[in-house]
C-alpha positions as CSV (number, residue, x, y, z in Angstrom):
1,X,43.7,128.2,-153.7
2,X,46.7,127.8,-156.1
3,X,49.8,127.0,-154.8
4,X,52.2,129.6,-154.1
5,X,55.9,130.7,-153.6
6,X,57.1,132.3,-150.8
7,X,59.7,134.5,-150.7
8,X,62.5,134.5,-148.1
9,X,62.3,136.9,-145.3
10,X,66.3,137.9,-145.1
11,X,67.3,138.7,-148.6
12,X,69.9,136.3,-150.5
13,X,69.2,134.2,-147.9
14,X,68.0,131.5,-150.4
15,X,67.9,132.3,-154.2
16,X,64.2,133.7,-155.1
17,X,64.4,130.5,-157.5
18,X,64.1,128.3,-155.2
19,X,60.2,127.5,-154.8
20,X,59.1,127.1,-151.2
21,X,56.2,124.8,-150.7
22,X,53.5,127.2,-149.5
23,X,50.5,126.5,-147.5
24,X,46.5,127.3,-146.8
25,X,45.8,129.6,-143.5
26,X,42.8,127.4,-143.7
27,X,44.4,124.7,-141.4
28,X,42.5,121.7,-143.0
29,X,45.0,118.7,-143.3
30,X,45.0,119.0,-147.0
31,X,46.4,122.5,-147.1
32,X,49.0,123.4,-149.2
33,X,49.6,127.3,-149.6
34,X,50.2,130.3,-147.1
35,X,50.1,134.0,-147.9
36,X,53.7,135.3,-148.2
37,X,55.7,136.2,-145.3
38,X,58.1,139.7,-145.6
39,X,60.5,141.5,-143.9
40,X,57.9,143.7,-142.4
41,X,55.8,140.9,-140.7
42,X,55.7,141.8,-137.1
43,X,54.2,140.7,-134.0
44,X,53.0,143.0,-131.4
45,X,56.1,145.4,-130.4
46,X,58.5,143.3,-131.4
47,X,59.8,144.5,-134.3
48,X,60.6,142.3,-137.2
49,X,59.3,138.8,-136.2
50,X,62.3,136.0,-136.8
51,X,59.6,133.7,-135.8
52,X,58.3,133.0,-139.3
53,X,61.6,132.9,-140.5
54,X,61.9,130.2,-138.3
55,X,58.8,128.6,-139.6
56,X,59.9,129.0,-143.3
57,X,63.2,127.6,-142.9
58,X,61.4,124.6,-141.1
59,X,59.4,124.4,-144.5
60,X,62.1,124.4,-146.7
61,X,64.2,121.7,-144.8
62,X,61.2,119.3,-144.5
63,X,60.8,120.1,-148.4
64,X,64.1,118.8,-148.7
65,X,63.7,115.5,-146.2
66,X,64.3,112.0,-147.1
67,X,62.1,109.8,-148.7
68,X,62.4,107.4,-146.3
69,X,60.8,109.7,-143.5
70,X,57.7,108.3,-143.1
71,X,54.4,110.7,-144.1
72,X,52.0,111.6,-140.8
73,X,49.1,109.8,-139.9
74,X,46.4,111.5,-138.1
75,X,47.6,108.9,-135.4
76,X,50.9,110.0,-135.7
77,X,52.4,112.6,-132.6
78,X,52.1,115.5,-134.8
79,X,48.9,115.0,-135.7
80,X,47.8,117.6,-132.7
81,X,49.2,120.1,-134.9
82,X,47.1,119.8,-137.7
83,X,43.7,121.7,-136.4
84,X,42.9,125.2,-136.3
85,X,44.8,126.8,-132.4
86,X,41.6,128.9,-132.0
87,X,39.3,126.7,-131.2
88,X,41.6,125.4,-128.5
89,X,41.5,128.4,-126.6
90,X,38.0,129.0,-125.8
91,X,37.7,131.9,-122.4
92,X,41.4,130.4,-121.8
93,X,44.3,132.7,-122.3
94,X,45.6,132.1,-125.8
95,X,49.2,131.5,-125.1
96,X,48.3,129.0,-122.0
97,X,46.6,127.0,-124.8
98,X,49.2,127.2,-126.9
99,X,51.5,126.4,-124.2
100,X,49.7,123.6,-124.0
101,X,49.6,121.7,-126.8
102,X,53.2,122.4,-127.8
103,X,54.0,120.4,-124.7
104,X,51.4,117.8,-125.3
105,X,52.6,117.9,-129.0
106,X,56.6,118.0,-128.6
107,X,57.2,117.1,-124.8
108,X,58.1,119.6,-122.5
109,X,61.9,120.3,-122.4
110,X,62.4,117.8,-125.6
111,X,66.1,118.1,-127.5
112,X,66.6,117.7,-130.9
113,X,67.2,113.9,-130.0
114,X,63.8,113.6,-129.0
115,X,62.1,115.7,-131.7
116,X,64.1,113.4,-134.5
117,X,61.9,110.7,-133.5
118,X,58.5,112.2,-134.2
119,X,59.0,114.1,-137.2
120,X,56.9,113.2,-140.0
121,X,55.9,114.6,-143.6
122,X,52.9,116.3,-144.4
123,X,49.6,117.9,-143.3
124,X,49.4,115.6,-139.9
125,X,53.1,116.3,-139.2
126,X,55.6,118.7,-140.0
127,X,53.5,120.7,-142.7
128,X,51.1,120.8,-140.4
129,X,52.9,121.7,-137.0
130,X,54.3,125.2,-139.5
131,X,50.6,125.9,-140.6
132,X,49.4,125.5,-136.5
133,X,52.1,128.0,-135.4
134,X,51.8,130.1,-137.9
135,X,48.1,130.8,-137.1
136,X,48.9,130.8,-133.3
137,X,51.5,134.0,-134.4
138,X,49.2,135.5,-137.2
139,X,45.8,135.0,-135.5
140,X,46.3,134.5,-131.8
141,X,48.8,137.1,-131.6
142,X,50.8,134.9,-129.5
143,X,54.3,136.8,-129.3
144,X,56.6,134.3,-131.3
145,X,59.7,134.9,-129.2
146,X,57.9,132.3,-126.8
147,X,58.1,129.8,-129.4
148,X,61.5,130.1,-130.7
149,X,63.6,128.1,-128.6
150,X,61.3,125.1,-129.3
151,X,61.1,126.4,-133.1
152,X,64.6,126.6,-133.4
153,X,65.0,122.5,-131.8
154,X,62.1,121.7,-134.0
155,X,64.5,123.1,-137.4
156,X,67.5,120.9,-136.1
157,X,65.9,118.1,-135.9
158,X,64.3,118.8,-139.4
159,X,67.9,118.7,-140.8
160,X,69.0,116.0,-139.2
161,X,66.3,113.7,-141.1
């Protein structure tokens, strides 16, 4: 797949100039492009999903993150991120699988603070963390509201680097 632009989900939001580095639904650690996300994206009942706005403003701030943050290992925190969430669930129910691994992942109950210290560039970190949640909202159906307060944390601590 070709690399891609995506557009922002809240008009003049960001300038449609602005390329967003886009990545593969296929999950592999070299993935690089994701189909576009719109204003009509939804998730179940509820309504327009502010999840993957979430998840593209995490893309664009690690875009935009220091050289000297360090690029992920598949040693590296992250790096449980950076499979495909549906073979993690198995007969389980999808968001207690989820649930899961973004505590084994992040920590459960971790600030901004915490989540500074693991953040790391590409597919075994950051890139890959977006690509994992995105699948667990696209494919799982996992209602994104559940992640957001973590989401949002996780987007903080982006910026901070």
């Amino acid at each position: 797949m070709s690399p891609s632009t995506l557009r922002p989900i809240i008009p003049g939001l960001l300038s449609n100039k602005l390329p967003i580095p886009a990545i593969q639904l296929n999950l592999q650690p070299s993935s690089n492009s994701l189909p576009a996300v719109s204003s009509t994206d939804t998730v179940g009942q509820a309504g327009p999903c502010d999840t993957l706005n979430i998840i593209n403003r995490i893309r664009m701030a690690a875009s935009r993150l220091k050289p000297s943050v360090p690029e992920a290992t598949a040693l590296d925190t992250l790096a449980c991120f950076s499979g495909d969430p549906t073979l993690e669930v198995g007969d389980n129910d999808p968001w207690e699988a989820v649930n899961r691994t973004l505590h084994d992942g992040l920590g459960y109950g971790a600030t901004v603070e915490d989540l500074v210290k693991i953040i790391r560039r590409g597919p075994y970190g950051i890139l890959g963390f977006t690509n994992w949640v995105e699948s667990c909202i696209r494919i799982l159906k996992i209602d994104g509201a559940l992640m957001e307060g973590r989401l949002q944390r996780v987007l903080e601590a982006v910026k901070q680097l």
